[in-house]
N, C-alpha and C positions, 0 to 999 in steps of 0.2 A: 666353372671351377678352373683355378690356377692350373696354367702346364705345367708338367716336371720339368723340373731342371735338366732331366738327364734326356727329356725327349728337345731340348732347345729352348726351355720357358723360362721365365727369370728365376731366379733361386731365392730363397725366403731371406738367405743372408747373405754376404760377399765379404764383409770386414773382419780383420783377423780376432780372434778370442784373446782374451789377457794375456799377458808375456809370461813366459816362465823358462827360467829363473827370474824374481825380481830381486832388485838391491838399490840402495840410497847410498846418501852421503856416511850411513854410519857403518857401512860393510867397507868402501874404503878408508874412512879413519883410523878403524881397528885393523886392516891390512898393513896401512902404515906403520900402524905402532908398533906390531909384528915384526914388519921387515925392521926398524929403528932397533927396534932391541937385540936383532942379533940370534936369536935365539931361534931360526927360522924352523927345524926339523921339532924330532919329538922325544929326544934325550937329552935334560935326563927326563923320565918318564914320570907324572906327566908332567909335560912343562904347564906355565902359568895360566895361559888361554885355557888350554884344555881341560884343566883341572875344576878351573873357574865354570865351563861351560858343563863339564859331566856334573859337575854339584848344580847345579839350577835344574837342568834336562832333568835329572836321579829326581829332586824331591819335586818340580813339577807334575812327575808320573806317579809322583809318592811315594818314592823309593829310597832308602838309605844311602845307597853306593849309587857310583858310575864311572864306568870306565869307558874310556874312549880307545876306539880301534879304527881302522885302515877299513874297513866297510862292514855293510849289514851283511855280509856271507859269511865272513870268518867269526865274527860275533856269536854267531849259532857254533860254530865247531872250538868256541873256547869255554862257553858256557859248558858244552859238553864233555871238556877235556878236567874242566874244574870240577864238574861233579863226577868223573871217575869215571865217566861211558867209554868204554873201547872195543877192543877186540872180541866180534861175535855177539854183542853185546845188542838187542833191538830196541830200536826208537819206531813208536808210533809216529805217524807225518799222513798230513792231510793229502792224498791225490790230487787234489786242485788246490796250486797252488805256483811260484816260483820254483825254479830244479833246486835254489840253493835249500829251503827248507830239508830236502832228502838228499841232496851232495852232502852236507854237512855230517851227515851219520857215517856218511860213505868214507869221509875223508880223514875221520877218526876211527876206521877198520870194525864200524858199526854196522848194524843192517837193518835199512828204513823199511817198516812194515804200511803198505798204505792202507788209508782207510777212507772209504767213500763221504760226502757230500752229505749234510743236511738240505736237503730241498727247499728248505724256505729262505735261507740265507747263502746255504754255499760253504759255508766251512763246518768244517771237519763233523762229524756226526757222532755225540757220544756215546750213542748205542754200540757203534761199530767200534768204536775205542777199545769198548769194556770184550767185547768179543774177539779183539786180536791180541788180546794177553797173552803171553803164556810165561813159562819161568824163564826165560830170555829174556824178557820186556825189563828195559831199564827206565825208559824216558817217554814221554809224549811234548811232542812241539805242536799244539795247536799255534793256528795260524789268524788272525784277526782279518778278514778277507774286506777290501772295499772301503765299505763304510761300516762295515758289520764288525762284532765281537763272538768270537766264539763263545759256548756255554760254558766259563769260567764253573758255576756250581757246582756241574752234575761231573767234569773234569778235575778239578779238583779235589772233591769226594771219591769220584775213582781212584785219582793216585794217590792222597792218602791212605787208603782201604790195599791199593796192593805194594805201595813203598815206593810209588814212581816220580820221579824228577821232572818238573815240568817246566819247561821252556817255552816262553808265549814267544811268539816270530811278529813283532809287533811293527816291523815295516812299513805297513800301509796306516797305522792307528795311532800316528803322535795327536796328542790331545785328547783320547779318548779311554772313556770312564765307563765301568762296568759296576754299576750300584752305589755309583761316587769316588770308587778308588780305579786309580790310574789302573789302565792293562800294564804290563810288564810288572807289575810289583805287585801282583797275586800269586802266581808261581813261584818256583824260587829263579827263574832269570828273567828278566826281557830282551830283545834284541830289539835294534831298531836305527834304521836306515836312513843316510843322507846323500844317498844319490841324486842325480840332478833332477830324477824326473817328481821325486819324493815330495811332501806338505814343506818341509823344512830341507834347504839342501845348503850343503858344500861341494855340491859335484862327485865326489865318494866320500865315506866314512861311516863310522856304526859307530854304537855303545853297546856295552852291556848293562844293566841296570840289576839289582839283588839289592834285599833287605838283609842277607847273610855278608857279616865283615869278612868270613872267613875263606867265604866265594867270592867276594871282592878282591883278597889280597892276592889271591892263585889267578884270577883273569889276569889283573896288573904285571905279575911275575910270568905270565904267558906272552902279553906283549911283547912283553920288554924283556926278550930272547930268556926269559928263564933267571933271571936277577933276581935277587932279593933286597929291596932296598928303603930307605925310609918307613913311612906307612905301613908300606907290608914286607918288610924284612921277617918278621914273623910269625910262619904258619907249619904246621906239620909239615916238614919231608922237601922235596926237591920236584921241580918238574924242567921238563924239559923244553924250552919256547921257542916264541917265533917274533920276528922282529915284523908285528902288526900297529908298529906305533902311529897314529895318526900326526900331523903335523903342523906346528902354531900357525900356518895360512889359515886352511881349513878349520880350525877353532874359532880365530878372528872370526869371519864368516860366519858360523854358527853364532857367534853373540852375539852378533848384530840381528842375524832371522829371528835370536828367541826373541829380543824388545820386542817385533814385530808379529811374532807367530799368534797371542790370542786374538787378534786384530782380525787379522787371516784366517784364524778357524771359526769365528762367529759368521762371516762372509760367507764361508763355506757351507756354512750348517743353513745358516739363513737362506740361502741360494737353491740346497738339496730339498730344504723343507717344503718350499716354492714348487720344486719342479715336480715332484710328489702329488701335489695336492693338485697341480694343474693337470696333470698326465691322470691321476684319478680319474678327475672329473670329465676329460676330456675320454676317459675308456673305450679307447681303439685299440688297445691288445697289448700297450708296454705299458709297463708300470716296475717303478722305484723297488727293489727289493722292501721289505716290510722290516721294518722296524721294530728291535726284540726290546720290551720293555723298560727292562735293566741295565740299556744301555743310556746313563745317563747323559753322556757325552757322547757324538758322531768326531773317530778323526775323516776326515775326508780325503781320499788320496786318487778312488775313482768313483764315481757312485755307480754302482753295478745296478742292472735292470735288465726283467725279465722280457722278453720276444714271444709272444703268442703267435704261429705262425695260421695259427685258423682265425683269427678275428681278422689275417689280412690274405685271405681266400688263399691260403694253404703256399703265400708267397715264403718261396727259400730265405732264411736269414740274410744269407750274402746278398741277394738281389738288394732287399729293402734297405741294407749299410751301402751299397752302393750307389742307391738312389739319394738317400739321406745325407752322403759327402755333397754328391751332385748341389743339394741345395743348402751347402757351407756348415753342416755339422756332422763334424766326424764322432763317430764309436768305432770299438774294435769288438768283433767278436770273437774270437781265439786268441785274445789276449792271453789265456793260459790255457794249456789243453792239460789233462792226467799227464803227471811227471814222468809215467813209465812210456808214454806215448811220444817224449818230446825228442825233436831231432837231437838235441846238443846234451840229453841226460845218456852219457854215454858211459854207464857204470859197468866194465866187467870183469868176470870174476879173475882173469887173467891179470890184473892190476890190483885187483883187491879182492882176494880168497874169500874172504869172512861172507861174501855173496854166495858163495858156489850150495851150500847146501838147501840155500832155500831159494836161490836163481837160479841155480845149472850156470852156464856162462856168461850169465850177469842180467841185466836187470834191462829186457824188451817189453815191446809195447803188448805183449800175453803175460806181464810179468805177472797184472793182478786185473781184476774187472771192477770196475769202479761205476756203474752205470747210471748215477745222478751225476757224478764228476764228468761223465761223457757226453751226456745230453745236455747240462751247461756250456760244456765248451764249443760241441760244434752246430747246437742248434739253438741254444733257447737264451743266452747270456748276452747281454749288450754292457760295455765297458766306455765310462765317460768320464775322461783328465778332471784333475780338479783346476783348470784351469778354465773350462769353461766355468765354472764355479766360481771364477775371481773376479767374475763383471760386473754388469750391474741387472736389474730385473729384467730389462729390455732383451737381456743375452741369452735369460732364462726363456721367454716368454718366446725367441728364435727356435730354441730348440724346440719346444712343444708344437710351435707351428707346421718346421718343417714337419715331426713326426707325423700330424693329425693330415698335413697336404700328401707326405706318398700314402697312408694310410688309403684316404680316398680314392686314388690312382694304383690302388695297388694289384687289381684285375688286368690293366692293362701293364701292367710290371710281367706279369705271370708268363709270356714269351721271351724274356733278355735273356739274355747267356751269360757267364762269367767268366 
């Protein structure tokens, strides 16, 4: 048998994975014509680009509106500013997940209630939904984790039944379909992110997405410091905004991804479908998260997979990822730990009261016990770019090698340190 890479043996791969960001000749064109016209920032609101590309993004996910914003973080705290969540006010948020999902409650003088892990997928669990209600509970922000989609159904039957506003964090899930209809336009908001590491990037930026004009016009006048103007000149009342306008570079950019994006997410799917079937069949202890019926569409942003650490003689997680880079394919395992756990979620009540009565002085790693969100994060979760996903079969069929070669080697793994 092959030596390991990491004891001196050759390594299964050496050549780097697809590039990302990608872009052509039509992301500089439309830069151009951006910089040409002058019109470089994002006032008036929205300018031409962005207007153009929130209308294609909106009814691609199947949505009516879209508005365009300064990133997927603030996206979450305008959704929630438009449907009236504030002060004292509880949002359900998944434990595993990004800190923005639970900053965002924070940062609208709300307070994020966590709730643990479905184990078969990883997001959010609607049992535990339904049991952290109480007459506080305003919102739930399920989160679309990976390649997965949260149970839309059994979620949205919940918040029907007790009045709750539901904002999907749909981040990781552009192109992806829950029974046919886009995520983000099941809810009444979606959120959804163009950071660079993202399926679709401008380097930052977000949308909002709603099938409601009226939550359309209050995001738009939230942008754009509280204006009321064209379009949405008129809706009940006033608010008070923020200048989260996104900017006609960053649009440019974004038009040019979407010609390209279904291209890209058939690749994607095609590629996770692959590596699935091969890690199956291959049954040394990792395997693809399982795939929930109803999801008719995968967006792919990492394809999450699970770590059995007894099919590889009881080998530590970190050892086997470190063996695994050794032979040219990286994952992350603590790509996300529980939010309440994270070093940089530093919410306390001394900066925002609306914590104190159900945090004491804010929001530490004993804030809540999350015990499938814990055991994903630092034992059993493996985290895979979708950039490995943008090769060709050859890239795919590297990664299942390397897995199946430490698997083999993995007794004599079982003395490394970290």
């Amino acid at each position: 048998m092959e030596k390991l890479a990491i004891f001196g043996g050759e390594p299964v791969r050496t050549g780097p994975v697809a590039p990302w960001p990608q872009f052509d000749q039509r992301e500089v064109d439309n830069l151009m014509d951006a910089l040409k016209a002058g019109g470089w920032g994002g006032y008036p609101e929205p300018m031409p680009m962005a207007a153009a590309f929130a209308d294609r993004f909106a009814r691609f996910q199947d949505a009516l509106y879209g508005v365009m914003c300064s990133n997927g973080s603030v996206s979450l705290e305008l959704a929630l500013i438009a449907a009236g969540v504030g002060w004292a006010d509880e949002v359900i948020v998944p434990a595993y997940t990004w800190i923005a999902t639970a900053a965002a409650p924070v940062h609208v003088n709300a307070v994020p209630v966590f709730v643990d892990s479905d184990p078969v997928n990883y997001c959010i669990d609607p049992a535990g939904i339904e049991a952290a209600i109480t007459y506080r509970t305003r919102a739930i922000i399920p989160v679309h984790l990976g390649a997965s989609v949260a149970d839309m159904d059994r979620i949205m039957e919940i918040a029907r039944r007790h009045d709750l506003v539901v904002i999907e964090d749909c981040a990781h899930a552009h192109g992806a379909k829950w029974k046919g209809r886009g995520v983000g336009s099941i809810g009444d908001f979606g959120s959804f992110s163009f950071q660079t590491s993202k399926p679709m990037t401008c380097g930052e930026g977000g949308i909002v997405i709603t099938n409601n004009r009226e939550y359309a016009k209050r995001v738009h006048s939230l942008v754009n410091c509280g204006r009321k103007e064209g379009a949405y000149a008129k809706f009940e009342g006033d608010v008070f905004g923020y200048n989260y306008r996104i900017t006609e570079f960053q649009a440019a950019v974004l038009l040019a991804q979407m010609e390209k994006f279904g291209a890209w997410l058939e690749k994607r799917q095609a590629n996770l479908e692959r590596l699935t079937s091969m890690l199956d069949e291959a049954d040394v202890g990792v395997h693809v998260i399982t795939r929930d019926s109803r999801v008719t569409s995968r967006g792919v942003y990492e394809a999450v997979l699970k770590y059995d650490a007894g099919a590889f003689n009881g080998l530590d997680r970190e050892v086997f990822l470190k063996a695994l880079v050794a032979e040219g394919v990286e994952m992350e395992g603590d790509f996300y730990v529980p939010v309440y756990q994270s070093e940089i979620f530093r919410a306390s009540a001394a900066q925002w009261p609306a914590l104190r009565e159900r945090y004491g002085d804010g929001i530490g790693p004993d804030a809540a016990r999350c015990p499938v969100a814990e055991h994903a994060a630092y034992k059993e979760s493996l985290w895979l770019h979708h950039s490995y996903l943008m090769g060709d079969e050859a890239d795919v069929d590297d990664i299942v090698r390397a897995v199946v070669k430490v698997h083999g080697h993995s007794k004599e793994l079982l003395g490394v340190r970290i």
